[in-house]
DRENFI-284539 format. One record per residue (C-alpha): residue in one letter; x, y, z; chain. Coordinates in pm, 1 decimal, decimal comma. Layout:
<"A" <X Y Z> "A">
...
***
This chain:
<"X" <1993,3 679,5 -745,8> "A">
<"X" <2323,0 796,5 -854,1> "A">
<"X" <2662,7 788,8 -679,7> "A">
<"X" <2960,0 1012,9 -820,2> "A">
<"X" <3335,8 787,8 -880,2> "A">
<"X" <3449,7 1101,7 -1073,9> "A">
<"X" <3447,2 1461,8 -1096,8> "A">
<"X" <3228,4 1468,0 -1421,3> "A">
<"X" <3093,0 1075,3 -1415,8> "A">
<"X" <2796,9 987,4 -1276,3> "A">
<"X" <2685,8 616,3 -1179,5> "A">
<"X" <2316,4 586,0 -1229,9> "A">
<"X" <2222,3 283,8 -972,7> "A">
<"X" <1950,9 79,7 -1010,3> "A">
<"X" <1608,7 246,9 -815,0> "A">
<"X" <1338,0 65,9 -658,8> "A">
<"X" <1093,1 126,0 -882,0> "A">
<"X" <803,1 28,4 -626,9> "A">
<"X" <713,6 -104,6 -325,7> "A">
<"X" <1078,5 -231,3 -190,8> "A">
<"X" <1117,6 -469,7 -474,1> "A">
<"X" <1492,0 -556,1 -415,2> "A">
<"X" <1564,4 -675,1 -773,0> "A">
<"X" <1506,1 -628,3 -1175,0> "A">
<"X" <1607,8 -768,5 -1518,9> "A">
<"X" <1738,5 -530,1 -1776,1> "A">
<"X" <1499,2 -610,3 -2077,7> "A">
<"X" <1653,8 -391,8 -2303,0> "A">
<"X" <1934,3 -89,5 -2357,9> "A">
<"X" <1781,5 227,1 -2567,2> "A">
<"X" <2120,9 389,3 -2557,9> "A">
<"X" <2471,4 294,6 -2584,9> "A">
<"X" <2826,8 437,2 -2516,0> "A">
<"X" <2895,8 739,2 -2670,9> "A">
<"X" <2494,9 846,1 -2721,3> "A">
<"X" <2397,5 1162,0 -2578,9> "A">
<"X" <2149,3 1163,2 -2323,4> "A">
<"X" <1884,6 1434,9 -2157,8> "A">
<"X" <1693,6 1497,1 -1803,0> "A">
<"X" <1450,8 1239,7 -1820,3> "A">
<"X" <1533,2 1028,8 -2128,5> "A">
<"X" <1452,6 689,3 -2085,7> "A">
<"X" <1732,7 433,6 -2113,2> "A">
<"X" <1627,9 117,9 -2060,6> "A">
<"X" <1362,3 -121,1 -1947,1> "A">
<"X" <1362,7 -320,4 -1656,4> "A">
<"X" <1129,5 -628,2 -1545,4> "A">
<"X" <1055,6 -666,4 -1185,0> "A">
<"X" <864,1 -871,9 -993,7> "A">
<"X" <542,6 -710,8 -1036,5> "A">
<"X" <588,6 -527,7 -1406,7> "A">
<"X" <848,7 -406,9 -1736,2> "A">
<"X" <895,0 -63,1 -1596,3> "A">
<"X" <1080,2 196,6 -1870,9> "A">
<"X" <1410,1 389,6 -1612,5> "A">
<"X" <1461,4 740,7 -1737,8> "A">
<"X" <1799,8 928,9 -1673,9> "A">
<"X" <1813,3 1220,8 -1406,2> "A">
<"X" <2064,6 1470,8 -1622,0> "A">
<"X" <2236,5 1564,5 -1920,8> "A">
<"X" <2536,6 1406,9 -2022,0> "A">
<"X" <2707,5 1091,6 -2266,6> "A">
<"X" <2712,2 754,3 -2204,3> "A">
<"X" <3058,8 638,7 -2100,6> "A">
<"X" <2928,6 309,2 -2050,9> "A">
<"X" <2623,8 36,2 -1930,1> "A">
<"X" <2751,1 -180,5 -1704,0> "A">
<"X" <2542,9 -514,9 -1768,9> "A">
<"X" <2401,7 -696,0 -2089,2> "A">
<"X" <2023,9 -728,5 -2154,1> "A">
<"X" <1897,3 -1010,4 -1987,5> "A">
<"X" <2129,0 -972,6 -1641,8> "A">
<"X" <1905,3 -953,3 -1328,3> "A">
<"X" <2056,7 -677,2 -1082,5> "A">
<"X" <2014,7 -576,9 -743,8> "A">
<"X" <1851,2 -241,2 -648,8> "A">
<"X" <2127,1 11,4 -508,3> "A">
<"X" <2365,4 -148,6 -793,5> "A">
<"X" <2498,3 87,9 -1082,6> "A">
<"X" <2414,2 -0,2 -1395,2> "A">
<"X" <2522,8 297,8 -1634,9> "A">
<"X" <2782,8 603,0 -1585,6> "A">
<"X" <2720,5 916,4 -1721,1> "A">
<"X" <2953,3 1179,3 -1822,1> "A">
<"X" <2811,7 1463,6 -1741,0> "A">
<"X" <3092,8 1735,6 -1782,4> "A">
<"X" <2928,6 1897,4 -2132,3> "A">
<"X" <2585,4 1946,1 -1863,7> "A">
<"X" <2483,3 2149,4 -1603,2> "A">
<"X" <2513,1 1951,4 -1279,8> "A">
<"X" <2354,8 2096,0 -942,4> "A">
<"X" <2672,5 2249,4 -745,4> "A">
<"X" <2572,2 2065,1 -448,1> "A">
<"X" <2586,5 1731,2 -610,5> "A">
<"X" <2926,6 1793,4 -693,9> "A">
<"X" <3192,2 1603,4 -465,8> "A">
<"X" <3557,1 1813,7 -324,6> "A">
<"X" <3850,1 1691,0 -493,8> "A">
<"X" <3979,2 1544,2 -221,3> "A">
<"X" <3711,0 1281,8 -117,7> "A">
<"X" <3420,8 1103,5 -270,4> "A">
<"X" <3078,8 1219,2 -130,6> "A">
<"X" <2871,5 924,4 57,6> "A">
<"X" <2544,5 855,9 -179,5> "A">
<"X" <2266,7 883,2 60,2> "A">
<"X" <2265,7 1214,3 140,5> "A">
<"X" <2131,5 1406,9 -160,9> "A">
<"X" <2047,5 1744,2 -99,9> "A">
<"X" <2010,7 1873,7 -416,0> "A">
<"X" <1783,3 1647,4 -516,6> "A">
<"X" <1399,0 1670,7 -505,2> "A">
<"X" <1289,0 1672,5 -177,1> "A">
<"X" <1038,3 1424,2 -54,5> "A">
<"X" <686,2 1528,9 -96,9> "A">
<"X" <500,8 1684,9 266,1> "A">
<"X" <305,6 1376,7 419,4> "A">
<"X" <534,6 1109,8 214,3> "A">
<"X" <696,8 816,9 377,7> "A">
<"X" <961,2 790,8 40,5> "A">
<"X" <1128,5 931,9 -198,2> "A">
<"X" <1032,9 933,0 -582,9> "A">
<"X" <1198,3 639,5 -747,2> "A">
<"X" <1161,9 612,3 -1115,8> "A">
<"X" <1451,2 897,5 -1175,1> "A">
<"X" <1661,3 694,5 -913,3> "A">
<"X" <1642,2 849,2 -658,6> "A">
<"X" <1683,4 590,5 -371,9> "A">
<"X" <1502,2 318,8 -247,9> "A">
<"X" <1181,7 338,6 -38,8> "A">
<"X" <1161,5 384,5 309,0> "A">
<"X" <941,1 99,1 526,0> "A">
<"X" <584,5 250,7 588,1> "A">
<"X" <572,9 31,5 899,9> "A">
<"X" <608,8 128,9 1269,6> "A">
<"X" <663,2 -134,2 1546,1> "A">
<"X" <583,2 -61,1 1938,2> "A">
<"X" <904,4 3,1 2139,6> "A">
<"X" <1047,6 -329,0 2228,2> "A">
<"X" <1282,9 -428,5 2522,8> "A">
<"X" <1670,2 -501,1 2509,9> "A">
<"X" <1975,1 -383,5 2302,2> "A">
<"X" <1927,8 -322,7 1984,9> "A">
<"X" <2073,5 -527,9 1702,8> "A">
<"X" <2213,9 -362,6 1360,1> "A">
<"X" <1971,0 -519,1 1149,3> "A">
<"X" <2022,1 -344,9 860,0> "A">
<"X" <2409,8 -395,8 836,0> "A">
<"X" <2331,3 -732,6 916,4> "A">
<"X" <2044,5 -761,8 621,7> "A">
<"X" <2307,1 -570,4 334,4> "A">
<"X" <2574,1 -809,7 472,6> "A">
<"X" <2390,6 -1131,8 377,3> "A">
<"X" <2185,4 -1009,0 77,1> "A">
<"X" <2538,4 -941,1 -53,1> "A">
<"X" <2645,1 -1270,7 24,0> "A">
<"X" <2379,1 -1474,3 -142,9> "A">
<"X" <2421,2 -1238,1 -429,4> "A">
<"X" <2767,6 -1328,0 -475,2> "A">
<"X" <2887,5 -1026,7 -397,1> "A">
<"X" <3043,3 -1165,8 -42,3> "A">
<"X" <3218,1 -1350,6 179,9> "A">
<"X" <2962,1 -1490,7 474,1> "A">
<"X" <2878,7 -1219,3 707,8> "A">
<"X" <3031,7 -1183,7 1048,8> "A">
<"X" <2801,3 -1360,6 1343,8> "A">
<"X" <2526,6 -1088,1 1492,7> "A">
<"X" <2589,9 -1073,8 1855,5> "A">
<"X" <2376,5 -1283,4 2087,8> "A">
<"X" <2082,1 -1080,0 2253,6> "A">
<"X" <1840,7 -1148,4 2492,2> "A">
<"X" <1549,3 -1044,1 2336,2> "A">
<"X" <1331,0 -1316,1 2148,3> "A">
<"X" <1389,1 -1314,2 1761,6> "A">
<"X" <1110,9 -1169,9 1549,4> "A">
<"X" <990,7 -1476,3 1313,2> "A">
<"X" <630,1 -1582,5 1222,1> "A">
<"X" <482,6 -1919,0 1338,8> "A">
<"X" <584,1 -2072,3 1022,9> "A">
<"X" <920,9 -1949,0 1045,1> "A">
<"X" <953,0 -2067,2 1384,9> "A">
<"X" <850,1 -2410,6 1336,3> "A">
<"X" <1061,2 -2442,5 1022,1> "A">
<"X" <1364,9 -2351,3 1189,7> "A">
<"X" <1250,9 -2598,2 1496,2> "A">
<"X" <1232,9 -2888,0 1246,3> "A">
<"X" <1570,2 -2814,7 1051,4> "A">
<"X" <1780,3 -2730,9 1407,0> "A">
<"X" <1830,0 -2375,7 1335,7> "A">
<"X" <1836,0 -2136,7 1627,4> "A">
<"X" <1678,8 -1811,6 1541,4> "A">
<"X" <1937,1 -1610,4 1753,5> "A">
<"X" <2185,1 -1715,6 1546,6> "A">
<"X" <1997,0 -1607,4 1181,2> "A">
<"X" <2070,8 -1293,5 1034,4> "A">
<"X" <1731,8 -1141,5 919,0> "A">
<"X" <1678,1 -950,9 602,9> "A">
<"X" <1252,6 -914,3 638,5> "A">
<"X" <1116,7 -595,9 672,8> "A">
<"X" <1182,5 -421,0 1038,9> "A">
<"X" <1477,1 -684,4 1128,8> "A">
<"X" <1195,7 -1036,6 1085,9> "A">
<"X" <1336,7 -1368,3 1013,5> "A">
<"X" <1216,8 -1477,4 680,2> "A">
<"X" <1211,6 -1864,3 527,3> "A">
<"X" <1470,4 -1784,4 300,2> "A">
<"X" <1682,8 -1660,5 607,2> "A">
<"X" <1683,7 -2008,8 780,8> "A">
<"X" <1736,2 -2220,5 491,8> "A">
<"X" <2031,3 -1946,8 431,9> "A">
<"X" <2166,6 -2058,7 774,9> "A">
<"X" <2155,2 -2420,8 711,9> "A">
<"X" <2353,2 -2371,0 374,5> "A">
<"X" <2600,3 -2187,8 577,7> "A">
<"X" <2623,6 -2450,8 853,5> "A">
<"X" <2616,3 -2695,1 629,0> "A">
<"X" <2898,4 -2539,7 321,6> "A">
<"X" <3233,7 -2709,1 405,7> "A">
<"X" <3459,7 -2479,7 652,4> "A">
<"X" <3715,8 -2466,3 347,4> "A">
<"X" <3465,6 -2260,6 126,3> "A">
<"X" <3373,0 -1997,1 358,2> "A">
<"X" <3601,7 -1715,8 240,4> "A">
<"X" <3574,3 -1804,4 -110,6> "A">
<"X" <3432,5 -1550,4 -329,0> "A">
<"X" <3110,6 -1575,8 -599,6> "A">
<"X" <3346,6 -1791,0 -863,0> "A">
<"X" <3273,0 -2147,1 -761,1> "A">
<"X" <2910,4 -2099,9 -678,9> "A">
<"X" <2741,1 -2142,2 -1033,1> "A">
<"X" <2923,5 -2448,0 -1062,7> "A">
<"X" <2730,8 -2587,2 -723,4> "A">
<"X" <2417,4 -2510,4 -898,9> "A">
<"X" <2451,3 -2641,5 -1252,3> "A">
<"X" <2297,0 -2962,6 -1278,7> "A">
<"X" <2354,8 -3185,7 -1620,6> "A">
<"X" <2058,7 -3259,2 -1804,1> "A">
<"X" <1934,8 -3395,6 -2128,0> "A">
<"X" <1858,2 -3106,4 -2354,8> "A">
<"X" <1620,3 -3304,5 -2542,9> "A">
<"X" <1446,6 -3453,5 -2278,6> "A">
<"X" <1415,2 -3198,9 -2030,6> "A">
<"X" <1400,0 -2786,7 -2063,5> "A">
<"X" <1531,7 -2569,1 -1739,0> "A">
<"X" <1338,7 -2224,6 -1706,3> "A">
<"X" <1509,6 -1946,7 -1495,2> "A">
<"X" <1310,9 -1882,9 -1190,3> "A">
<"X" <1252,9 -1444,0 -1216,9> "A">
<"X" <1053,9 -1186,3 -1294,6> "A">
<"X" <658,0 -1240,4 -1217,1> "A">
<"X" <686,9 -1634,1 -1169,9> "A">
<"X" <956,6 -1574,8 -894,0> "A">
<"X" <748,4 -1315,1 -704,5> "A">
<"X" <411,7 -1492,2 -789,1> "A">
<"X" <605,6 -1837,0 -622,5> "A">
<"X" <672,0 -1637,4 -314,7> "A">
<"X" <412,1 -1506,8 -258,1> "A">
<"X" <228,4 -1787,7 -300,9> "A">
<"X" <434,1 -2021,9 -49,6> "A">
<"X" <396,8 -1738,1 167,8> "A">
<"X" <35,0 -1704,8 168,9> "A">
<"X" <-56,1 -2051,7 189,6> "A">
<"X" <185,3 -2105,2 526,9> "A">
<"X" <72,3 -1787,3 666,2> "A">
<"X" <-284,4 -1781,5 641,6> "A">
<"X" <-502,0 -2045,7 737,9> "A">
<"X" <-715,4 -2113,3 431,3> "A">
<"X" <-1070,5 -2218,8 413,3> "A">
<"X" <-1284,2 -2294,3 93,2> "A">
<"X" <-1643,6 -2331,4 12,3> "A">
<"X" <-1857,5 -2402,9 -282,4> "A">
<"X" <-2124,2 -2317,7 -449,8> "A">
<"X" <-2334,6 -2459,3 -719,0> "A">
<"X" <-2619,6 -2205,6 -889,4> "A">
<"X" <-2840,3 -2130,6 -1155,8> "A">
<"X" <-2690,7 -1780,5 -1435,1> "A">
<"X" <-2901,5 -1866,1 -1686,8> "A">
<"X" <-3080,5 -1498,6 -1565,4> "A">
<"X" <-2737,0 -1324,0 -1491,6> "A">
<"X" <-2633,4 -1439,0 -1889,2> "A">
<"X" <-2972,2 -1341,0 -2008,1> "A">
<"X" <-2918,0 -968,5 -1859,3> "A">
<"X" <-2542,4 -978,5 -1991,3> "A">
<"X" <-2710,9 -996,2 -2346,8> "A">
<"X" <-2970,3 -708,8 -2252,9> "A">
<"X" <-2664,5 -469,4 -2130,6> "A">
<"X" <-2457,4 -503,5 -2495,9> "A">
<"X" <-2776,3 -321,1 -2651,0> "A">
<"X" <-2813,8 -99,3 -2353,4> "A">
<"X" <-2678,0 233,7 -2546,2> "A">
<"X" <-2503,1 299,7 -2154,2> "A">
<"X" <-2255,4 41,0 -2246,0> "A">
<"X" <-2173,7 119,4 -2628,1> "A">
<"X" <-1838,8 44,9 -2653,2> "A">
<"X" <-1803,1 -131,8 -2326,9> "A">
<"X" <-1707,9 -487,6 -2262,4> "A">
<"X" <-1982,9 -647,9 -2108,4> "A">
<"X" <-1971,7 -1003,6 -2028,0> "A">
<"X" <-2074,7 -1236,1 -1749,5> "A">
<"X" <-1718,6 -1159,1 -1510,2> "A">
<"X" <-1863,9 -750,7 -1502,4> "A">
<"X" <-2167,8 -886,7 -1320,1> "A">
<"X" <-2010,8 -1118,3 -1097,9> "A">
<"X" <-1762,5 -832,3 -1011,0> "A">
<"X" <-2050,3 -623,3 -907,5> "A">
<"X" <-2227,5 -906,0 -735,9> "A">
<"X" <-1945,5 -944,8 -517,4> "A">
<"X" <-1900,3 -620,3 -413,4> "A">
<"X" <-2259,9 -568,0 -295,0> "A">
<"X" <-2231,5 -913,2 -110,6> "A">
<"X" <-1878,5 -722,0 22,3> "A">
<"X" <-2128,6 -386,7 150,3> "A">
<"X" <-2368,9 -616,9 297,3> "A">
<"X" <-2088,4 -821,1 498,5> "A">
<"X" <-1799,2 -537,1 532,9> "A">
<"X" <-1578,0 -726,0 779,8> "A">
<"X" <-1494,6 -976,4 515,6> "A">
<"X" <-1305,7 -698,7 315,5> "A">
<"X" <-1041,0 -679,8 602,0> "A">
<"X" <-608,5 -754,7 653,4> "A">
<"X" <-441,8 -912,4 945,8> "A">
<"X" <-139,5 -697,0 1044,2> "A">
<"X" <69,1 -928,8 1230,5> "A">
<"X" <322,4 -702,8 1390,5> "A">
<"X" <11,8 -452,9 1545,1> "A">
<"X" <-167,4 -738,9 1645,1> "A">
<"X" <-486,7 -598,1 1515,1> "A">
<"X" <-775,8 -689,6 1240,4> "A">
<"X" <-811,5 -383,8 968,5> "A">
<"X" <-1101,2 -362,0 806,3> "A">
<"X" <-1133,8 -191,4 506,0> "A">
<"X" <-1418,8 73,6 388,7> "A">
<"X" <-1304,7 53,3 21,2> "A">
<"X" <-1289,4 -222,0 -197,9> "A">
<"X" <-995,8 -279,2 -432,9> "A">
<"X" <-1109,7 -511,8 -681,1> "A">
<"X" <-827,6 -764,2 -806,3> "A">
<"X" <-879,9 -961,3 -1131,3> "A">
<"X" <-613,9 -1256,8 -1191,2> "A">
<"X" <-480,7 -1177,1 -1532,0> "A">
<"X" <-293,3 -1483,2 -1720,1> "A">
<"X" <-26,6 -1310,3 -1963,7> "A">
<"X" <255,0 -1337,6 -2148,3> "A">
<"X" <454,0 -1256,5 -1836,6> "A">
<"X" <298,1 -1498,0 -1611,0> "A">
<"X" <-19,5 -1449,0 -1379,7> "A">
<"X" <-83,1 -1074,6 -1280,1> "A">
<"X" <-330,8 -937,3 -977,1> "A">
<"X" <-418,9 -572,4 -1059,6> "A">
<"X" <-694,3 -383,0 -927,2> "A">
<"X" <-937,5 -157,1 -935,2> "A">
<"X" <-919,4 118,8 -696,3> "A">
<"X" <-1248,7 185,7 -472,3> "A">
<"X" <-1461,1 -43,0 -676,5> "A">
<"X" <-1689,6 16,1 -445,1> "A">
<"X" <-1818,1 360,2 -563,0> "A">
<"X" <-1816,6 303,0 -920,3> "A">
<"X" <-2138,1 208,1 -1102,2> "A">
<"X" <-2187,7 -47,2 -1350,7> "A">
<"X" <-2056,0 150,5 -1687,8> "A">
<"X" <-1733,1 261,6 -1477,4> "A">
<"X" <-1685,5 -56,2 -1370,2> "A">
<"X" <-1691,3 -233,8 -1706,2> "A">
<"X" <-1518,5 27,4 -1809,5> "A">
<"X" <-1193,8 -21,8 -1564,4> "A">
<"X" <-1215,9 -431,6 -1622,7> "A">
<"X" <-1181,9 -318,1 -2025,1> "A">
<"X" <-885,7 -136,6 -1906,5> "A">
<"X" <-727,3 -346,3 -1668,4> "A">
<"X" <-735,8 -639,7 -1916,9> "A">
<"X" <-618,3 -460,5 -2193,3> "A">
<"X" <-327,0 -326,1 -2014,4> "A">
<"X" <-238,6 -652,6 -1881,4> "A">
<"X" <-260,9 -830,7 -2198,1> "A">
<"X" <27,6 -522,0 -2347,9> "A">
<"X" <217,8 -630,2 -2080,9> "A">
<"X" <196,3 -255,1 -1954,0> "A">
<"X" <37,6 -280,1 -1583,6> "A">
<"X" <211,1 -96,8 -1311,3> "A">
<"X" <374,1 -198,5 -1026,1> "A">
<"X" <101,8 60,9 -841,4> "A">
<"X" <-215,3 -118,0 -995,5> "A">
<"X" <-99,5 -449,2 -835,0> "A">
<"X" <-81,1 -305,9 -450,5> "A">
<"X" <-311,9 -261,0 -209,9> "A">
<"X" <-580,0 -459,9 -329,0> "A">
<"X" <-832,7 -611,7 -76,1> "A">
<"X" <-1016,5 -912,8 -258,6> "A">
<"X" <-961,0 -1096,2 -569,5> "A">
<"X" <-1140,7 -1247,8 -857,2> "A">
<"X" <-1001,1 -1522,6 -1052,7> "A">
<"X" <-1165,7 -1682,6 -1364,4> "A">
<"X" <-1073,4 -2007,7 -1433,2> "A">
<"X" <-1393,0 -2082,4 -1603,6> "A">
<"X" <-1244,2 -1946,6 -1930,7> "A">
<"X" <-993,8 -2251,5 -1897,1> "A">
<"X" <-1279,1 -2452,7 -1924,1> "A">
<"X" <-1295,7 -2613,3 -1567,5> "A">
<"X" <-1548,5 -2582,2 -1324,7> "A">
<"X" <-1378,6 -2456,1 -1039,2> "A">
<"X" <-1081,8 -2499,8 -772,4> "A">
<"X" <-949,1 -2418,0 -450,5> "A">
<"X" <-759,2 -2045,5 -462,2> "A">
<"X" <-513,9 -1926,2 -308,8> "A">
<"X" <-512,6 -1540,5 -100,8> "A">
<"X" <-298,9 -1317,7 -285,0> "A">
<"X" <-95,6 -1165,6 17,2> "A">
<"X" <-232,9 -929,0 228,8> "A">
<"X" <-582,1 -1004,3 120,8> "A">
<"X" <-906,3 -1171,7 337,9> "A">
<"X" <-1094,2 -1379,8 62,5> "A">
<"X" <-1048,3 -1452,1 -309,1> "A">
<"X" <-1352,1 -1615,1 -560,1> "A">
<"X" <-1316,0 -1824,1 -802,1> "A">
<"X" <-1546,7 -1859,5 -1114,4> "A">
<"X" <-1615,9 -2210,0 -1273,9> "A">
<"X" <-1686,2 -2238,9 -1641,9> "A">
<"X" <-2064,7 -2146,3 -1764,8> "A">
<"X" <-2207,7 -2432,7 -1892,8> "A">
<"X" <-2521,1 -2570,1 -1990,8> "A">
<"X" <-2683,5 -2861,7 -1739,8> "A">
<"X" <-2949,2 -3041,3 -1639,5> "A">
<"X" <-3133,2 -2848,7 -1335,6> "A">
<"X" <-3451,2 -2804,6 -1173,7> "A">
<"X" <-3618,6 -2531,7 -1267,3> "A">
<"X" <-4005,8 -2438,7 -1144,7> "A">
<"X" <-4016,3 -2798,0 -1056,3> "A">
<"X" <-3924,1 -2944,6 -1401,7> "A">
<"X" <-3629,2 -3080,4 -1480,0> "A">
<"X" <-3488,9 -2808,2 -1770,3> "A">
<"X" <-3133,5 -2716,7 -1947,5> "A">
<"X" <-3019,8 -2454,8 -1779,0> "A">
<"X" <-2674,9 -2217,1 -1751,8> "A">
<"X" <-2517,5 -2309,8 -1441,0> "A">
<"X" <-2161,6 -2235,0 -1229,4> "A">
<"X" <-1978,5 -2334,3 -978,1> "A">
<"X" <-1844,5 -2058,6 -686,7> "A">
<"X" <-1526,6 -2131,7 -489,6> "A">
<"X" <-1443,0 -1832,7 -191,0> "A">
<"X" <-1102,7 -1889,2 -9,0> "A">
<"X" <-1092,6 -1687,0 293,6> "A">
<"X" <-825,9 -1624,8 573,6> "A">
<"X" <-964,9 -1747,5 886,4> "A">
<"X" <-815,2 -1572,8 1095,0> "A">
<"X" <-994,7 -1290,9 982,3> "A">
<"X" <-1306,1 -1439,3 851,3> "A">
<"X" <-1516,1 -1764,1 1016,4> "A">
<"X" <-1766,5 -1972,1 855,8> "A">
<"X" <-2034,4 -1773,1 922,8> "A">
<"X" <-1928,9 -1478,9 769,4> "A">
<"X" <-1780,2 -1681,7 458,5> "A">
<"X" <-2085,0 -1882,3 427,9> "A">
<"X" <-2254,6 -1523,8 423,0> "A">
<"X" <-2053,5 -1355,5 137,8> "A">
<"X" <-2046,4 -1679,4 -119,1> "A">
<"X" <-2444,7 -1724,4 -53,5> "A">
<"X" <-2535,3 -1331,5 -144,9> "A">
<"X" <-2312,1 -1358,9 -433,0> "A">
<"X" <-2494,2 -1650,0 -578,8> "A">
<"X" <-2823,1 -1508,4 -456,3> "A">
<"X" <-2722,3 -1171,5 -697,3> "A">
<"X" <-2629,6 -1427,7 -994,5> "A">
<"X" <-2939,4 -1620,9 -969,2> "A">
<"X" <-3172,9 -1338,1 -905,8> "A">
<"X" <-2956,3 -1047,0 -1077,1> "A">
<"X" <-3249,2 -772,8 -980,0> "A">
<"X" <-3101,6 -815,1 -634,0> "A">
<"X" <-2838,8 -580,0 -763,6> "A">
<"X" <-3075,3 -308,9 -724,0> "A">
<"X" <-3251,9 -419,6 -447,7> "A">
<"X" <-2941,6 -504,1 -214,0> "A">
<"X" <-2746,5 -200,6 -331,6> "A">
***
């Protein structure tokens, strides 16, 4: 995304760099004023919400200057290095008459957007994406939701003075139940609230933005940015007490947590059951000359246990769209596996699990972990994934309660392996044994079906030659 303030300078904004993230932190500068740069030369990295994503320059030119220090978090759409680019070879189209600046959203000279694509590409900066999502025709005047959005995003940026009122319509706000009943308990009338959620919806954040606004003093309304970091600073003991800046992959994860866990009604049932047969064939496979150089360990067969409980119960792996009104069910599987690193705690996936056999899938869990632990995963491996493993067992407890990562119908999590007293043959004998959590929306997914899925997945562990006889 790049805007022209002079005949031969170019402002390189800040792109989304996937899925309508709205944010990023620059991690680190690879250039500096006066350095020459070409077509595609990377020049910084940025950390978003999902991943550290390297920017690369669209043209030729010198640096005339970076606009924020490492470490500042910016706002997609803002510019964050000029360009001269008078010694290269700019498209003629791009370049603006003398006698008025050129609006930046219409690009023609750029790329065009691929046939069948709902966005344009990104990483260069090109712009930011379009919404994917179409709503049915609804009744009443329209309201200018997006002015409305950039005027109060730019407010609680800082960037603002409060944004004028949005006129009163008829029509009934769009808000989720959660929403609704949080503004109902804090006196907020969702008329009144500016939203900035995808296709004009009232989010949380928008309501609590309206009681801050309410609430402010009528004095402090047109002042600018200055005096808010002074509201927020709060004196502390240094050596009693440490204060972490909320960004980056714990911000989104907190989100999306909150958001999941008020929006879909979780459910969660356990499972107690016998591996000691699931660990004995892990053992077997790291001889098996199919998996030289593979990781094999107990999470690969769990994996594939829970995708053949998945084929055998295919509604589970299903999404709630809330503005269609309708239940999609999936026929792929994109496996997520909860990654703790150095970054926070990661969800990638791996694409149509489904149809990969054992090898392929140990080898795609070798290379999802290894990529997570290099702190290199994409923002693209984290979307669209449709259930999730977690592993807290390697933390050494036996289990817990999960919550959905957004967008998804069920999540498992895996209890530590450990040796215990069980009956076995009708003798009481030391034997390898796990606990089994499965969270599940139930909206989507009842007891039945639940009950279903977590009871074929510890059927598979107990009796792992179910793999091939289920399959």
């Amino acid at each position: 995304m790049t805007t022209m303030t002079e005949a031969s300078v170019r402002e390189f904004k800040m792109p989304d760099v996937g899925e309508g993230l709205t944010e990023a932190e620059i991690l680190k500068w690879f250039v500096q004023p006066g350095d020459t740069v070409t077509d595609g030369q990377v020049v910084c990295e940025v950390e978003t919400a999902k991943a550290a994503v390297e920017l690369p320059i669209p043209y030729d030119g010198v640096v005339r200057a970076l606009h924020f220090p490492e470490g500042t978090t910016v706002d997609v759409g803002t510019a964050i290095i000029a360009v001269d680019v008078s010694g290269g070879a700019a498209p003629a189209a791009e370049q603006p008459a003398p006698a008025a600046e050129q609006p930046p959203a219409p690009q023609p000279a750029d790329e065009p957007k691929a046939e069948g694509s709902g966005r344009q590409p990104v990483l260069v900066g090109y712009g930011v994406a379009t919404s994917s999502t179409r709503r049915r025709p609804r009744k009443g005047p329209e309201v200018p939701v997006q002015q409305a959005s950039t005027a109060i995003q730019t407010e609680l940026n800082g960037h603002g003075a409060a944004p004028p009122a949005v006129p009163a319509a008829k029509e009934r706000p769009l808000a989720k139940p959660p929403v609704r009943k949080l503004a109902k308990d804090l006196g907020v009338d969702l008329t009144t609230v500016v939203p900035t959620g995808p296709d004009g919806i009232i989010t949380r954040e928008d309501v609590h933005a309206a009681v801050a606004r309410t609430q402010a003093p009528r004095q402090e309304a047109p002042v600018a940015a200055a005096p808010a970091p002074a509201q927020t600073a709060v004196p502390y003991d240094t050596t009693r007490e440490t204060r972490i800046p909320v960004k980056g992959v714990r911000k989104a994860t907190a989100a999306a947590m909150v958001g999941s866990a008020f929006t879909a009604p979780h459910v969660t049932e356990f499972v107690t059951v016998d591996v000691t047969r699931t660990m004995k064939l892990v053992e077997e496979l790291k001889q098996d000359k199919e998996f030289a150089g593979l990781r094999v360990n107990p999470l690969l067969l769990i994996a594939k246990a829970l995708l053949v409980a998945i084929r055998r119960n295919p509604d589970v792996n299903a999404s709630w769209d809330e503005a269609a009104q309708e239940i999609v069910v999936k026929h792929y599987v994109n496996l997520g596996i909860a990654a703790a690193t150095p970054r926070g705690l990661i969800v990638p996936n791996i694409k149509d699990a489904h149809a990969k056999t054992l090898p392929e899938l140990a080898e795609s869990l070798g290379e999802l972990v290894s990529t997570a632990r290099e702190g290199k995963t994409s923002p693209a491996a984290m979307q669209g994934g449709t259930v999730t493993i977690t592993n807290v067992g390697v933390f050494g407890v036996d289990t817990g309660t999960p919550i959905l990562n957004p967008g998804e119908s069920a999540i498992l999590a895996v209890g530590a392996i450990k040796l215990q007293p069980w009956v076995h043959k009708g003798k009481v004998k030391p034997r390898q044994v796990t606990t089994l959590a499965l969270s599940f929306d139930h909206r989507l997914v009842d007891g039945e079906l639940g009950s279903k899925v977590l009871a074929d997945v510890a059927a598979i562990l107990e009796q792992p030659k179910r793999l091939i006889s289920w399959a």
